[in-house]
Structure formats: C-alpha cells, structure tokens
N, C-alpha and C positions, 0 to 999 in steps of 0.2 A: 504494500500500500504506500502510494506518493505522501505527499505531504498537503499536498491539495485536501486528499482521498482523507486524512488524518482531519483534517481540519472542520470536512466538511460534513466528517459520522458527527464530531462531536455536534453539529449545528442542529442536524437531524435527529439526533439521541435527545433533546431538547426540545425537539417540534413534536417529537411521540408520544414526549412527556405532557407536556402543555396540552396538545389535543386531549390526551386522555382526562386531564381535569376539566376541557370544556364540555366534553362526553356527557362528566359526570353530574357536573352544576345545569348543562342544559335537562338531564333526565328531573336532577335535587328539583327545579325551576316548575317543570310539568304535573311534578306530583303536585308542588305549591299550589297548581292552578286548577288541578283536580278537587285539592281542599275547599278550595273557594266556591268552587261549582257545588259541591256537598254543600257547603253553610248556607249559599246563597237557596237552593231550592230547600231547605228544611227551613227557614224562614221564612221568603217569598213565593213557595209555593212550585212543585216541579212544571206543572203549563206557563204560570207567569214569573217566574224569574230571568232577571235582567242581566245576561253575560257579558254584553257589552257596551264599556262605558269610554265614549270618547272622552271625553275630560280625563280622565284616570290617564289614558294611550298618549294622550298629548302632552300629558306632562310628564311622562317617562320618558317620550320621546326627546323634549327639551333639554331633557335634565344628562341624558346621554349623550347629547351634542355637546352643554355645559360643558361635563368632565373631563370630554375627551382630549386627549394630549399628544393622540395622533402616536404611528406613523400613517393610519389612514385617516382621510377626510373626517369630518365630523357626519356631514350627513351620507355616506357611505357607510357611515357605523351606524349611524339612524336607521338604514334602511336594514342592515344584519339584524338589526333588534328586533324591527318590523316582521323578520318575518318567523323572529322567535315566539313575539307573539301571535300571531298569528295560526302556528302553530297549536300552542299551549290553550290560545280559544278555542281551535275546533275539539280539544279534549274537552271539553267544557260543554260546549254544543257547537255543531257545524253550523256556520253561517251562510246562507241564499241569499246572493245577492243580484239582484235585475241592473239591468244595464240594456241602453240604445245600442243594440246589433247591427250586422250578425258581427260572429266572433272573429277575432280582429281587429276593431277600431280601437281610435285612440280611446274610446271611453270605455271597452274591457281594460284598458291598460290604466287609466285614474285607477279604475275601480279596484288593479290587482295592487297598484302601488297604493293607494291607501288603506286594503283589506288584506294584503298580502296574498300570497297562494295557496293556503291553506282554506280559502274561503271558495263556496261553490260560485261560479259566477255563471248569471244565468241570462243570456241575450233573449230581449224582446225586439218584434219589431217598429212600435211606434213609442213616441214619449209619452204618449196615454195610457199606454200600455203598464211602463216602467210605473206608472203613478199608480195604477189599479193593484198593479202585483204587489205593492208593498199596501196599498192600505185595507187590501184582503186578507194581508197576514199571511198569502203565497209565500213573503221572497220578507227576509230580514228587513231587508234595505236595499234605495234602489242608487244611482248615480246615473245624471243626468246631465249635461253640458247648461250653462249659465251664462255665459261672456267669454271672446277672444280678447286679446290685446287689438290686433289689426282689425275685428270686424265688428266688436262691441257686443250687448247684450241678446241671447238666444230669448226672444220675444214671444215665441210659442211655450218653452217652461217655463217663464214666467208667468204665462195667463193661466195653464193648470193649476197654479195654487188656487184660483178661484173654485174650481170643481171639486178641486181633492179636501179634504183635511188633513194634509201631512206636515212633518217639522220640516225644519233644516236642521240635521245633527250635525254636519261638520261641511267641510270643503278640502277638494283638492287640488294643488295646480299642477297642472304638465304641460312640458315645455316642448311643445308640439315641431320636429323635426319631417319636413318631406321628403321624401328622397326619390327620384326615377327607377322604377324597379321594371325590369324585363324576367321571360322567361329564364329556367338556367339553362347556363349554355348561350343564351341567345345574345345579340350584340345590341348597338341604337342604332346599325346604318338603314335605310330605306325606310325610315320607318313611316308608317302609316296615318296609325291612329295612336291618340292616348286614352285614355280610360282613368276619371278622374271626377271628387264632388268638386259642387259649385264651390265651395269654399278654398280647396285646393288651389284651382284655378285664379282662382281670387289673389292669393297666398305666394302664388308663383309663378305672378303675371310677366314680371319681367324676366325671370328666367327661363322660361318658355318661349316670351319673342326674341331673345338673342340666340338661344342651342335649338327651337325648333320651331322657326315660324313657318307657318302654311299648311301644320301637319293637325287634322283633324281629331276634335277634342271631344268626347263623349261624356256629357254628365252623368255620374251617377249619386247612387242616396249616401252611400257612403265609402272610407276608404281600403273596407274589404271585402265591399259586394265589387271594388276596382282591381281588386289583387284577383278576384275571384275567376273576373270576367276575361283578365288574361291569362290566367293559367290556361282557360278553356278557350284559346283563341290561336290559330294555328299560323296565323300568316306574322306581320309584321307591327309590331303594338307592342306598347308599354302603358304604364299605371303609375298615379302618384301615390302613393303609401307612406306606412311607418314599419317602423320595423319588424312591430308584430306578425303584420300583415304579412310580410316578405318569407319570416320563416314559418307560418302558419303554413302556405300554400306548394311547396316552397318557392320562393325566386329569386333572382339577383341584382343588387343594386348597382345599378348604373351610375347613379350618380345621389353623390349626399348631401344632405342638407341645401337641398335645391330653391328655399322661401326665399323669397324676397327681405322679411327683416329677422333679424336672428334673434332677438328676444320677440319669438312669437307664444304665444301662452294659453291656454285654454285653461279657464277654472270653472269648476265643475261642483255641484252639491250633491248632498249625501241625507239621503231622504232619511224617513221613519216616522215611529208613533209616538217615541219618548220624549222627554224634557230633561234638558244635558246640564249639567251643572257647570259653575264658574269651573274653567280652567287658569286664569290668572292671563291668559291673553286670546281674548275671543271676539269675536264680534253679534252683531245681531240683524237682522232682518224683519221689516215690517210693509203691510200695504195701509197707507190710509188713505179716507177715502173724506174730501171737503166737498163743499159746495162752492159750483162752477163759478166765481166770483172774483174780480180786481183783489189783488193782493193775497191771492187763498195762499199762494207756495211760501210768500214772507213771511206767513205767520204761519208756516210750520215750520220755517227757517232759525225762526226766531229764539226758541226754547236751546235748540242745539249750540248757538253761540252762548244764550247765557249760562248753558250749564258747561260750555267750552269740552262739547261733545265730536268729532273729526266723522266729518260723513267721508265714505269710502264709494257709496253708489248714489244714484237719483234720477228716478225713469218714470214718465211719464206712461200710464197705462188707458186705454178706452174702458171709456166707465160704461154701467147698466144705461142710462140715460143725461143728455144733455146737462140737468143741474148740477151732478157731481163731476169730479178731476178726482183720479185716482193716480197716487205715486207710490211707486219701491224704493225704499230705502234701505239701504246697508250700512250702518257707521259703527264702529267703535264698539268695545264693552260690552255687556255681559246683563240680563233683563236684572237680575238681583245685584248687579252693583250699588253702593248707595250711589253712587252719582247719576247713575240714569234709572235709577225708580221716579222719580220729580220728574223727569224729561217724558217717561211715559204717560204720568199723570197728568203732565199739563196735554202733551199731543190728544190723549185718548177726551178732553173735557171742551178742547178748541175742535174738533174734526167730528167729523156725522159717526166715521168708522175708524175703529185701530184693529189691524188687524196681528197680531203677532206669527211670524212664519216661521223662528226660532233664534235661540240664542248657541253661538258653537265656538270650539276652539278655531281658533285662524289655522289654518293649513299650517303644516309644521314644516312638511319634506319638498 
C-alpha cells in the first residue's frame, strides 16, 4: 500500500465510522416520531389527529440553517433535513398531496420540495380540482401556483378561495429554470416544431427569437403534457421543460437555462383545513371586501401604516356586484401577533367583509 492508499483508509475508516452514527440517530430520530404519533392520536383522537405542523417544520428548518457552519450550504442542509423529515412523517401517517398535473410540472416539484419524497403526490387535472380534493379530505393538502416574478398573480387561484373554504398553511418558492429539451439521442438541427405552455413562451421570448426564429410553437397546458408530446413525436421537435420533466420521460437537454431573466420565481400555496400557528416569521393573507366608493383602498390602507404593518401583495379582484371592490392582501405577521390583532379589528369594522385565507410560515427553502 502507497502512501496515498495509507492516507486515504484512514479518511474512509472515518467516513464508516460517522455514517454509522448517522444510521443510528436517523433510526434514535424515527422512533422519536413514532412516539409523537402515539401521544398525538391517544389524545386527539386516531381519525383527527394533526401530524402535520408547518410552524413546528419551519422553525427546525431555520434553526438548521442558523447553526450550520458548513462545509455545505446552509440551505443544502435544509433541504437533507427536509427530507428527514419527511420521512419520519410518513411513519407517522403518509401524506396525499394534490397538485396541478400531470406528473412532471414545476408544481409536483414545489410540492416534492416542500413535502419532500416521502409524501404521496397526487396530480389532478384542473385547479378546481386541487381545491375539491383537499376540502373532501381526498388528499392532505393540495399546492397550487399563486404569482411568477415575470408574469404576476395566477388570477384563476385566487378566485377559488371564493368557492372553497380552504387555508393557506404555508408557501413555496421555486426558482423556475427552462431549458430546451429534445429526444435522447436527438440533436436541435432542422428542427420543426417546439412544444411549449403559454407561459414558457412568455419566459423565453427572447431566446427563442435569437436560436430559433420561424420554427413553429405549439401551446400546451402544461410543461409535461410538452415533455410528453415529444417523447411521442417522431420527426423533428423539441419542448420547453424543467428538469423533472426531462428525466421523467426521459430526454435531453439541449440547452439550459434558456429564460429570459434569471431570477424567475414561481410561489406557490399550500392549501388545507387547519389553522397554523405563529412560527416567528410568517405572513398572512386576506380578501376584503368595501363598498364601491372614492377613497374605499385609502382606508384600508390606512390601518397598515398606523400599525407600521409591510404589505407584501394587493390585487384587485371582480366583486359579486357593482357596489363592492374586492382586494387580496398578503402583508407581514402572523393573525395572533399582538401587532396585527388591532389591524384586523379595525379592517374587519371599516369593510362590509374580512375574509381570513390564512396565516403561515414565509417559505423557508
């Protein structure tokens, strides 16, 4: 044995060692969580107890970014932890999660990064759908797109909170990468057609008229009914996708990171039936609902500055009828803060309607 060969047992005789402690503390970690699932249904009950608590997730999560000292990233350690637990919940109870289909789009992939892979993820095909399956009690929880950075707020899940009665328990963002994906094996020369949603297209306007102008663009609903439609397409075509997409089917990318602006973002909510407690950095979400009237937005403006409340959103929605103006809001904090219990009290006594859509941790990862 060299001295290399010498140097490198001992590094490994080390790493054999170590893994077997994390063996061990990940098994010590699940029993933990086994315990919890016992206590939790011998008090609340085995049909209604509550395994999952964003609040509780979010602040392990922080808390492990905190500490970390690194040689890896902090939120690279976030996401190891993610999907420890993730794990240790489904000892607990597996989780059903609905999600805008089919399988493949970026919103399985919110949904797997902030439920992790231990969680079932269950594609519907419309956003009504997603809404119905969770307030059936079908599917745990559902994830549903909300706002891009380049294209602003999804206006069709925003009007379902009127039909459903669901929360918001959390949020997630992903940081939405395009890339040119072809058959494998296949090249970009001659090519035909692309196969691609409107929003893709949207996303990746300029770099489609510099590498392929003239070459015909096919909308679809999403970007792996686009992955899909080229696997199954024999002549000369490609698709905009994500990654999922690529090895789902399988294909090859052609080219990466094809958007036009590189912080492009999709956040996304995280439905349910529960009521989430302060995590110590969360936001909240409401619809209220004025009469149609000079100065109605000022005086709901009004309350947020005195209580020196940070709105984060503010969308104008079509009311039931002409006398009302209905708006969303997303600002800051937490319904049980003291600082905005006053904020709710004054909006809820100034406006015809408050409607509360939830209070949840801020996205973490």
């Amino acid at each position: 044995m060299n001295e290399q060969e010498k140097q490198l047992r001992v590094i490994r005789d080390d790493i054999d060692r170590i893994d077997r402690q994390i063996h061990q503390l990940l098994n010590d970690r699940a029993t933990c969580a086994q315990k919890v699932a016992e206590i939790k249904q011998k008090f609340q009950g085995e049909d209604s107890a509550v395994f999952y608590r964003p609040e509780r997730e979010a602040q392990v999560l922080r808390e492990v970014m905190k500490r970390n000292q690194g040689p890896l990233p902090d939120k690279e350690m976030a996401r190891l932890f993610r999907e420890v637990m993730s794990v240790c919940l489904a000892l607990e109870k597996p989780m059903r999660i609905a999600f805008l289909g089919p399988a493949g789009t970026y919103t399985q992939q919110a949904a797997l990064k902030h439920f992790g892979h231990s969680a079932i993820s269950a594609p519907m095909n419309t956003l009504d759908e997603v809404f119905r399956e969770v307030e059936s009690g079908s599917a745990n929880y559902g994830v549903v797109p909300i706002e891009n950075s380049a294209e602003g707020l999804a206006h069709h899940t925003l009007d379902l909170f009127s039909r459903f009665h669901l929360k918001i328990c959390g949020e997630v963002e992903l940081q939405i990468h395009h890339h040119l994906l072809v058959r494998a094996g296949a090249g970009v020369e001659n090519l035909q057609r692309i196969y691609a949603t409107r929003q893709a297209l949207v996303q990746c306007s300029s770099w489609l008229e510099a590498h392929c102008p003239g070459i015909e663009r096919i909308t679809v609903d999403s970007n792996a009914e686009a992955a899909k439609l080229l696997a199954d397409d024999s002549g000369s075509a490609a698709a905009i996708g994500g990654e999922m997409a690529a090895e789902l089917y399988p294909l090859d990318v052609a080219a990466r990171n094809i958007e036009d602006q590189s912080e492009n973002i999709t956040r996304f909510l995280i439905l349910g039936d529960q009521e989430v407690g302060p995590s110590g950095e969360d936001k909240t979400s409401v619809l209220v609902s004025t009469h149609n009237e000079p100065g109605a937005l000022y005086d709901i403006l009004g309350p947020f500055r005195q209580h020196q409340i940070s709105l984060t959103r503010i969308e104008t929605r079509p009311a039931k009828g002409a006398e009302e103006s209905v708006f969303y809001i997303d600002f800051e904090g937490h319904e049980d803060d003291q600082g905005v219990k006053p904020l709710l009290t004054e909006l809820e006594n100034a406006t015809v309607e408050l409607r509360m859509l939830g209070s949840y941790p801020k996205a973490v990862l």
